[in-house]
Backbone as a ProteinNet text record, in pm:
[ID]
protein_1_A
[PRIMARY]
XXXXXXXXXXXXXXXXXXXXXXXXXXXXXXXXXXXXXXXXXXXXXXXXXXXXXXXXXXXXXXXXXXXXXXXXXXXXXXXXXXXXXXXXXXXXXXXXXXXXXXXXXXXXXXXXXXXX
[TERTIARY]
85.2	0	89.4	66.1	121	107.9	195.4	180.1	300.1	238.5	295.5	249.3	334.5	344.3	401.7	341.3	419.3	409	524	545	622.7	638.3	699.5	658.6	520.5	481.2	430.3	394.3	325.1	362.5	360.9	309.3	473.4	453.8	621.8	619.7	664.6	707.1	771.2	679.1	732.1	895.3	974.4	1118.9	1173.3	1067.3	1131.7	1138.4	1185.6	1202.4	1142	1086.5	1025	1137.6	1113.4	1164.9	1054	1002.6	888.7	979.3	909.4	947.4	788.8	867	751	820.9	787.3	830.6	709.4	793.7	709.5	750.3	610.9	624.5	555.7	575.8	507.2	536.8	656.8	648.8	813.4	880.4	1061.4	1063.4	1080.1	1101	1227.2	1296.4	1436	1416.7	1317.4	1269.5	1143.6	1139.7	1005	1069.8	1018	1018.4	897.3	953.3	876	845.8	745	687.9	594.8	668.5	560.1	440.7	347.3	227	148.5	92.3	21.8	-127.9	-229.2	-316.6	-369.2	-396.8	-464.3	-572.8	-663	-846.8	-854.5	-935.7	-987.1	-927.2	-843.6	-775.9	-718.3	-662.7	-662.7	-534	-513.2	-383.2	-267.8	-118.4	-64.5	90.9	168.4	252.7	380.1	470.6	582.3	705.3	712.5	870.7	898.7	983.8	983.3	1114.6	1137.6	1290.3	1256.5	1380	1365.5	1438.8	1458.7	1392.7	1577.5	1661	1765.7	1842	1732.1	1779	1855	1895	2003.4	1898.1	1800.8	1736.5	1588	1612.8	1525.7	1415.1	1340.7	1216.3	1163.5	1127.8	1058.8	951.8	866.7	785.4	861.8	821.7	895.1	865	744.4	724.4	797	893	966.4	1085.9	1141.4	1312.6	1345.2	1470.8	1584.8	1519.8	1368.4	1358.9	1351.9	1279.8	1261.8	1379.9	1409.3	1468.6	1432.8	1419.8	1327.6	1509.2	1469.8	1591	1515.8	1651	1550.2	1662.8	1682.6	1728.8	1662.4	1711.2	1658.3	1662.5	1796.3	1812.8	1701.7	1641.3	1606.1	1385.9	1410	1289.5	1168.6	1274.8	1215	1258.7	1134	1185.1	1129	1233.9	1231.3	1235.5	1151.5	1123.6	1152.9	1282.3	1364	1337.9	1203.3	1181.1	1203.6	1266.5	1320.1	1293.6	1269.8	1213.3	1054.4	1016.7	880.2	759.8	682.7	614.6	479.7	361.6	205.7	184.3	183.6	136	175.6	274.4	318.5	210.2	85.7	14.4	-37.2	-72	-114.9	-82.5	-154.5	-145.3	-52.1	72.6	181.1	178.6	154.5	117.9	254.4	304.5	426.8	346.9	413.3	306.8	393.7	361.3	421.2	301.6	337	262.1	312.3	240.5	328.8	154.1	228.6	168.9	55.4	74.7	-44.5	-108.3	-106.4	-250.5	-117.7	-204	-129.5	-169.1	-57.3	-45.2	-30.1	-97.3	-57.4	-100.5	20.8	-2.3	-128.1	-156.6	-254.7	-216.4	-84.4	-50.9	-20	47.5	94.3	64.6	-23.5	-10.7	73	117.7	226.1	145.2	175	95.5	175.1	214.8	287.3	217.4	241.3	173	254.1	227.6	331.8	255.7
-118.1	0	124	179.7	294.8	411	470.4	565.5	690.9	838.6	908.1	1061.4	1050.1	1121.6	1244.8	1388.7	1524.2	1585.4	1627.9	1674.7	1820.2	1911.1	1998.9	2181.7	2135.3	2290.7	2359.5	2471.6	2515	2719.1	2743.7	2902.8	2966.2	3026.7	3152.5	3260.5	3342.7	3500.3	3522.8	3634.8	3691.8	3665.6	3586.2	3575.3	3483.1	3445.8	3277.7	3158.9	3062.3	2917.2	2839	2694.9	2634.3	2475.6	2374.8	2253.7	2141	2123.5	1989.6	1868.1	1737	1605.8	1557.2	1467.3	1347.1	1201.2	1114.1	981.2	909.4	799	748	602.2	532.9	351.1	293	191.5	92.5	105.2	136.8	138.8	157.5	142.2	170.3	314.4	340.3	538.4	563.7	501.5	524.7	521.1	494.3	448.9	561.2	667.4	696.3	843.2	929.8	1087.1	1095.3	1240.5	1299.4	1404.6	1506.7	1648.2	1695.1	1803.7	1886.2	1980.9	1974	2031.7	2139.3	2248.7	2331.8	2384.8	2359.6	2448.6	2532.3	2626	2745.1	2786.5	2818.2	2809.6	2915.5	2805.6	2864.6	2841	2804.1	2739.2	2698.1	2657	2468.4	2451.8	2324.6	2254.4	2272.4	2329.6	2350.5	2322.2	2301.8	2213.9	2335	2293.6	2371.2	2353.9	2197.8	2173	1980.5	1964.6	1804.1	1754.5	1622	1566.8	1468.4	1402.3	1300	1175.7	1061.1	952.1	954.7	983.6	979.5	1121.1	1194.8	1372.3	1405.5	1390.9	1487.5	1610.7	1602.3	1660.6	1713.1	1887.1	1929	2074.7	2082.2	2153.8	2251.8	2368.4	2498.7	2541.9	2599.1	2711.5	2829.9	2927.3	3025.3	3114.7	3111.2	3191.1	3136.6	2963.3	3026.1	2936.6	3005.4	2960.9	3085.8	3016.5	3083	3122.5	3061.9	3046	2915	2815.2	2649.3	2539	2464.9	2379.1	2268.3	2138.6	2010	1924.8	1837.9	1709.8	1612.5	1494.3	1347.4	1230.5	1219.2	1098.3	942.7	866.8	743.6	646.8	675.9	598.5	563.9	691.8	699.8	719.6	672.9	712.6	851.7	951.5	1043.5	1212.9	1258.8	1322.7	1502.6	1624	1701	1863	1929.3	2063.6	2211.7	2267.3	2357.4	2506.7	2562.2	2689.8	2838.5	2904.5	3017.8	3114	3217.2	3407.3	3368.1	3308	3255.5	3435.8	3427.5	3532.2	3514.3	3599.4	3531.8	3461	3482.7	3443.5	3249.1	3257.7	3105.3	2992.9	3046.8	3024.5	2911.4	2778.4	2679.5	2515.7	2403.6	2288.5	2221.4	2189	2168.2	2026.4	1927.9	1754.4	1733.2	1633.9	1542.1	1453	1440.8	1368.4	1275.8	1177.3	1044.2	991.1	965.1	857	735.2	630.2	465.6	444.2	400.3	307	376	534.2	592.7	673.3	580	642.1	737.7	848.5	993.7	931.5	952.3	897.6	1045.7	1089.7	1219.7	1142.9	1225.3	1252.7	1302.8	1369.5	1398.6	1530.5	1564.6	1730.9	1780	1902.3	1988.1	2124	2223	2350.7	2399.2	2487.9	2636.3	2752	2857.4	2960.5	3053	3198.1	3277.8	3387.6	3454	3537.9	3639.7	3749.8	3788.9	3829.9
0	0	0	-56.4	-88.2	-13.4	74.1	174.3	155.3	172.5	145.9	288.2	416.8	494.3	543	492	529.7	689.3	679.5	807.5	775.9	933.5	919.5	874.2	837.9	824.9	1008.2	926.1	1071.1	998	1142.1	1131.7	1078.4	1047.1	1046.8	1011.9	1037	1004	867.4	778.9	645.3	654.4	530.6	542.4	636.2	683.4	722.1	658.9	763.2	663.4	730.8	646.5	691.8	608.5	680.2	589.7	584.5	496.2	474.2	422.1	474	519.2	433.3	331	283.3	320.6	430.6	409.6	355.3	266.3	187.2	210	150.7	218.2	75.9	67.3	-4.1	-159.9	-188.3	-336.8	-339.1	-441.1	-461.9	-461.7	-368.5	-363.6	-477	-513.1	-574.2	-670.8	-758.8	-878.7	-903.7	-820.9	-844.3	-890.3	-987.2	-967	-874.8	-777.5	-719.5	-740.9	-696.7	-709.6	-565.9	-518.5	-440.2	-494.3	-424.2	-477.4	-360.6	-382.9	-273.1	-359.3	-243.1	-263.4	-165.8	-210.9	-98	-130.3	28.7	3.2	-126.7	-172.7	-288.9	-401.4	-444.3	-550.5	-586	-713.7	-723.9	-709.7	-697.5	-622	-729	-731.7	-784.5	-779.8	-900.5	-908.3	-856.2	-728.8	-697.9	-755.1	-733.8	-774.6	-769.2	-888.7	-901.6	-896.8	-895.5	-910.6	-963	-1019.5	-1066.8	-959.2	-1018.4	-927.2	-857.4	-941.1	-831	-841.7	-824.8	-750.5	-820.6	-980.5	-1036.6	-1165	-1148.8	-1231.6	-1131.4	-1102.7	-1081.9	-1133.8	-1113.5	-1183.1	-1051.4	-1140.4	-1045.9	-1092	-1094	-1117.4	-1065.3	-1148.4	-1123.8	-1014.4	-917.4	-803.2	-734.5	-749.2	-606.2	-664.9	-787.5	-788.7	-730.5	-694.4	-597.7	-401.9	-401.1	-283.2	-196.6	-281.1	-273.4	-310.8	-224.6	-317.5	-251.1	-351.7	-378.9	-360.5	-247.8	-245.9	-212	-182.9	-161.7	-108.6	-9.4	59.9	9.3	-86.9	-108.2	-25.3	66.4	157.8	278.1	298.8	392.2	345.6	199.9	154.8	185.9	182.7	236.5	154.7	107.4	0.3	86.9	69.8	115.4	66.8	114.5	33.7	125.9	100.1	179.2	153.3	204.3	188.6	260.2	186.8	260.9	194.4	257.9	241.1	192	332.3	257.3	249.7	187	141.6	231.5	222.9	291.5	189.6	38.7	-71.5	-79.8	-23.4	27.8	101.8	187.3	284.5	162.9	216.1	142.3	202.9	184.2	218.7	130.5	170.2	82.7	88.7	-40.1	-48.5	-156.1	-69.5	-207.7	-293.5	-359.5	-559.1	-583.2	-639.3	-718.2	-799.2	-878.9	-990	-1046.4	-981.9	-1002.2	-1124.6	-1243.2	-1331.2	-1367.4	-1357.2	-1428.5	-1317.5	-1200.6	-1098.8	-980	-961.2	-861.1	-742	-629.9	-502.3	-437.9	-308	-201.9	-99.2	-24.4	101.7	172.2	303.3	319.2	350.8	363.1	333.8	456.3	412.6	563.8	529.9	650.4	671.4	666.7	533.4	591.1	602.3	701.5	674	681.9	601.3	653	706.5	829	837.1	979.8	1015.6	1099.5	1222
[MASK]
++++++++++++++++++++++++++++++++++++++++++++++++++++++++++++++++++++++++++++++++++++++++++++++++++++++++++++++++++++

């Protein structure tokens, strides 16, 4: 069964950092590309940043290159999203993404909120 667990958000101050934690179970994490995803009330869930399955190839949207960066411990099956000079505009339920054999796997997501 396929399990995908975030951790690590919570409240912070304009220009802080936050670090999100996806451990993941039931499938070859090492074999998998991953992608973080956020949505905030009111609209739709949206793609942040991806890697590929052994972390040498990564992807941004452009609201937050040079603030995000997307890594991934295989060892430890646990893939990680390092945000700093976070904005309010940041405020959103941040879910890690995988897709094994077609069908999209999430987490059940983590609160960031920025706000001061």
């Amino acid at each position: 069964q396929v399990q995908a667990v975030e951790s690590g958000g919570g409240l912070v101050q304009p220009g802080g950092s936050l670090r999100l934690s996806c451990a993941v179970s039931g499938f070859t994490f090492s074999n998998a590309a991953m992608g973080w995803y956020r949505q905030a009330p009111g609209k739709e869930r949206e793609l942040v940043a991806r890697i590929s399955s052994g972390g040498g190839v990564t992807n941004y949207v452009d609201f937050v290159k040079g603030r995000f960066t997307i890594s991934r411990d295989n060892a430890k099956n646990t893939l990680y999203l390092q945000m700093n000079s976070l904005k309010p505009e940041d405020t959103a339920v941040y879910y890690c993404n995988t897709y094994i054999s077609k069908s999209a796997y999430w987490g059940q997501g983590t609160q960031v909120t920025v706000s001061s």
